[in-house]
C-alpha positions as CSV (number, residue, x, y, z in Angstrom):
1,X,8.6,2.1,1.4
2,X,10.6,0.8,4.0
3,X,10.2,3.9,6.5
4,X,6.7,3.7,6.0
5,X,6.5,0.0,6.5
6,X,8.7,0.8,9.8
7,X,6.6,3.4,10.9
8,X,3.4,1.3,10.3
9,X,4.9,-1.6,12.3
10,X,5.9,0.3,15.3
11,X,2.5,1.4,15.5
12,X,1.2,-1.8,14.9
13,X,3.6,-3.2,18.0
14,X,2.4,-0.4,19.9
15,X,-1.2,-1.1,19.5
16,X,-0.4,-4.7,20.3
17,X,1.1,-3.8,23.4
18,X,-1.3,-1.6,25.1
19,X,-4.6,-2.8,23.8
20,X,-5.1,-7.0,23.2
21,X,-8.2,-6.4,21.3
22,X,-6.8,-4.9,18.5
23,X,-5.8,-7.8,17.0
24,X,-9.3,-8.6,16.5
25,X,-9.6,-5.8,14.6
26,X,-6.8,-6.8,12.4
27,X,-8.3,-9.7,12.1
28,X,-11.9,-8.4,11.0
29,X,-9.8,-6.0,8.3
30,X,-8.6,-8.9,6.8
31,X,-11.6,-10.7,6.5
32,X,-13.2,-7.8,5.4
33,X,-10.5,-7.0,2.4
34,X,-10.7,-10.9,1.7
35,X,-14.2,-10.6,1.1
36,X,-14.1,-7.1,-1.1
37,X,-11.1,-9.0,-3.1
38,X,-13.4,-11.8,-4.0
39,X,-16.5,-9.2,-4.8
40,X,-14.7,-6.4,-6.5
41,X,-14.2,-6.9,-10.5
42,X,-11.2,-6.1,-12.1
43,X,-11.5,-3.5,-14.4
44,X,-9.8,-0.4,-15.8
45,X,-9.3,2.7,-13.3
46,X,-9.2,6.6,-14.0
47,X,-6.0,8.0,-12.4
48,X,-7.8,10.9,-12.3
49,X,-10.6,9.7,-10.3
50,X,-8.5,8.8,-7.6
51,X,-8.6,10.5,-4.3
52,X,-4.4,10.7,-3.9
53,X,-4.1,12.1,-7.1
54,X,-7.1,14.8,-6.4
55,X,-6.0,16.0,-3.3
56,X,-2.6,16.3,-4.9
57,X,-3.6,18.4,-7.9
58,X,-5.4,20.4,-5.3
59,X,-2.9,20.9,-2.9
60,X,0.2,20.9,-5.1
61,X,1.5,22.7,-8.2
62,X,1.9,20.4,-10.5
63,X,3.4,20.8,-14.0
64,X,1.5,19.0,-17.3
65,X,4.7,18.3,-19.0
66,X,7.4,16.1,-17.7
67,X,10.5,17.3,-17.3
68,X,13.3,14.1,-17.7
69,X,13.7,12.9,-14.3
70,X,13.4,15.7,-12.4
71,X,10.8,15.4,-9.5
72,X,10.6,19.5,-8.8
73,X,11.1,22.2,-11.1
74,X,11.0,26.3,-11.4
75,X,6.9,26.8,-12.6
76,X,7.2,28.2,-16.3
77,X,4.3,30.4,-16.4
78,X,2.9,29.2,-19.5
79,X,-0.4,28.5,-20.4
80,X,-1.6,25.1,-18.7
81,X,1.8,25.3,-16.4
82,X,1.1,27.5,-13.3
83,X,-2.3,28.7,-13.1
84,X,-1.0,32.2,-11.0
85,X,1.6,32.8,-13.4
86,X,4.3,32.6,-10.9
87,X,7.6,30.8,-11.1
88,X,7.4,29.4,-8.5
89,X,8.5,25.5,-7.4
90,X,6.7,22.6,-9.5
91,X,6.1,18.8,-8.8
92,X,6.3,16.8,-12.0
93,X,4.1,14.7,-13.4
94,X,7.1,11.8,-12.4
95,X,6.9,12.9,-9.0
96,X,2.9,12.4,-9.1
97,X,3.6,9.0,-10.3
98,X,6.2,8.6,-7.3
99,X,3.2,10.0,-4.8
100,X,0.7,6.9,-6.3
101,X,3.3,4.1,-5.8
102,X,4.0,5.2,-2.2
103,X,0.4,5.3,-1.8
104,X,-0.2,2.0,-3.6
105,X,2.8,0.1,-1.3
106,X,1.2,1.8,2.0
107,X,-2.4,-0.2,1.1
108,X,-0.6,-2.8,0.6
109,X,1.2,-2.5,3.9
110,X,-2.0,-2.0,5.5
111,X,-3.2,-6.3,4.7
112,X,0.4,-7.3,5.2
113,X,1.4,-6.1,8.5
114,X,-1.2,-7.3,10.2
115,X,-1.3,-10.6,8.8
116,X,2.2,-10.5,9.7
117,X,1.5,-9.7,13.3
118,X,-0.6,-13.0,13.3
119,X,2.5,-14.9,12.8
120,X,4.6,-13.0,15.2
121,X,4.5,-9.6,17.9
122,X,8.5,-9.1,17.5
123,X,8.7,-6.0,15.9
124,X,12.1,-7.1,14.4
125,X,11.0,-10.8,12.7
126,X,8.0,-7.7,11.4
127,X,10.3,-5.8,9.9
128,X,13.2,-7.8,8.9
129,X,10.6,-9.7,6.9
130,X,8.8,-6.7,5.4
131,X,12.3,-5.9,3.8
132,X,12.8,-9.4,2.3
133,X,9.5,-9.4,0.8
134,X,10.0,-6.0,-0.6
135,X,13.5,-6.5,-1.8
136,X,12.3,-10.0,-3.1
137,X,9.3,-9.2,-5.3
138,X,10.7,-5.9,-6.5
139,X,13.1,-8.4,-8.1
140,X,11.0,-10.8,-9.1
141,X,8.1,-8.5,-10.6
142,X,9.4,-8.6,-14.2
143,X,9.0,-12.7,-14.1
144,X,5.5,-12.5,-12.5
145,X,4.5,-9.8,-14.9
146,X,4.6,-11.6,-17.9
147,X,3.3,-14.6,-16.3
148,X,0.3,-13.1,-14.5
149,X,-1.9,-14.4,-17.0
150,X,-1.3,-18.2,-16.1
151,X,-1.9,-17.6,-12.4
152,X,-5.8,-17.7,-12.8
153,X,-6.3,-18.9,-9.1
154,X,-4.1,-15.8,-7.4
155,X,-6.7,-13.4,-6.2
156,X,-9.2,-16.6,-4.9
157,X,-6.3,-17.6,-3.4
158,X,-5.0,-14.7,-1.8
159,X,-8.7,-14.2,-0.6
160,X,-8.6,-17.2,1.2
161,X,-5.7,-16.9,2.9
162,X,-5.8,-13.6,4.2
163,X,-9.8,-15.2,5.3
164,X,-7.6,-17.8,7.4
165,X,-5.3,-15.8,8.9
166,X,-8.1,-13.2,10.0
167,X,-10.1,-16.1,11.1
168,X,-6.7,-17.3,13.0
169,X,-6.6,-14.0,14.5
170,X,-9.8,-13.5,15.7
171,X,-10.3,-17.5,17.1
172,X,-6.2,-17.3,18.8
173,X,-7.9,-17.2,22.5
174,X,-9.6,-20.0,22.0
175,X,-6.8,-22.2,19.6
176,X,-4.3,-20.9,22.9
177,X,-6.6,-22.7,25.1
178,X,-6.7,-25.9,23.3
């Protein structure tokens, strides 16, 4: 998580550097994904259905049966195993699951950084607070977990402010000149 983040925020510095108007485009991605979080309903998702896990099955061998914690294994050959009846190399089902949540934390990236970059264009204070947020509600996701249900406000409210800082971002020429 934290190479991609570091990858996605020397990017983003890059970007930042050479061309000013992409922070309005940040800033237009955040509205837009405030918007879509207030529109979308929750509901139950097919893993299946999803385009990571797709292109995976496609691409990848990938065993049905998990195998402890082992991430790669030697293909079987059985039925439902290895389709060419090799014995060949394996991903896991774990390793799938491993694949999603690296996904997953590089969407979420995608909203943070720039909202981030808002804030601040020092790569560093980018960074150096992308691992204290990630350190800090890895650690505190058991609490929130079993609390989530009393937080009925979270998604309007996270809505709104990634709507203010995008509006922040795209309105900073004129708040500078004030």
């Amino acid at each position: 998580a934290l190479v991609m983040r570091g990858v996605m925020i020397a990017a983003g510095a890059r970007l930042i550097a050479e061309f000013d108007w992409i922070l309005y485009f940040f800033g237009g991605f955040l509205i837009l994904t405030a918007l879509k979080m207030l529109v979308l309903k929750p509901g139950e998702t097919d893993l299946e259905k999803l385009v990571v896990i797709r292109l995976a099955r496609r691409f990848l061998p990938i065993s049905t049966r998990y195998h402890g914690q082992a991430f790669v294994v030697r293909g079987e050959g059985g039925e439902g195993e290895d389709p060419g009846g090799s014995r060949g190399w394996m991903f896991t089902p774990l390793a799938l699951a491993l694949l999603l949540v690296e996904t997953t934390d590089l969407v979420f990236a995608v909203d943070s950084i720039p909202a981030i970059f808002a804030i601040t264009a020092d790569p560093f204070l980018v960074f150096t607070s992308n691992v204290f947020a990630i350190l800090g509600l890895r650690a505190l996701y058991f609490a929130l977990a079993g609390m989530i249900g009393k937080f009925r406000y979270l998604k309007v409210s996270l809505a709104i402010v990634l709507m203010m800082v995008g509006g922040k971002m795209l309105a900073a020429p004129w708040l500078k000149s004030v």
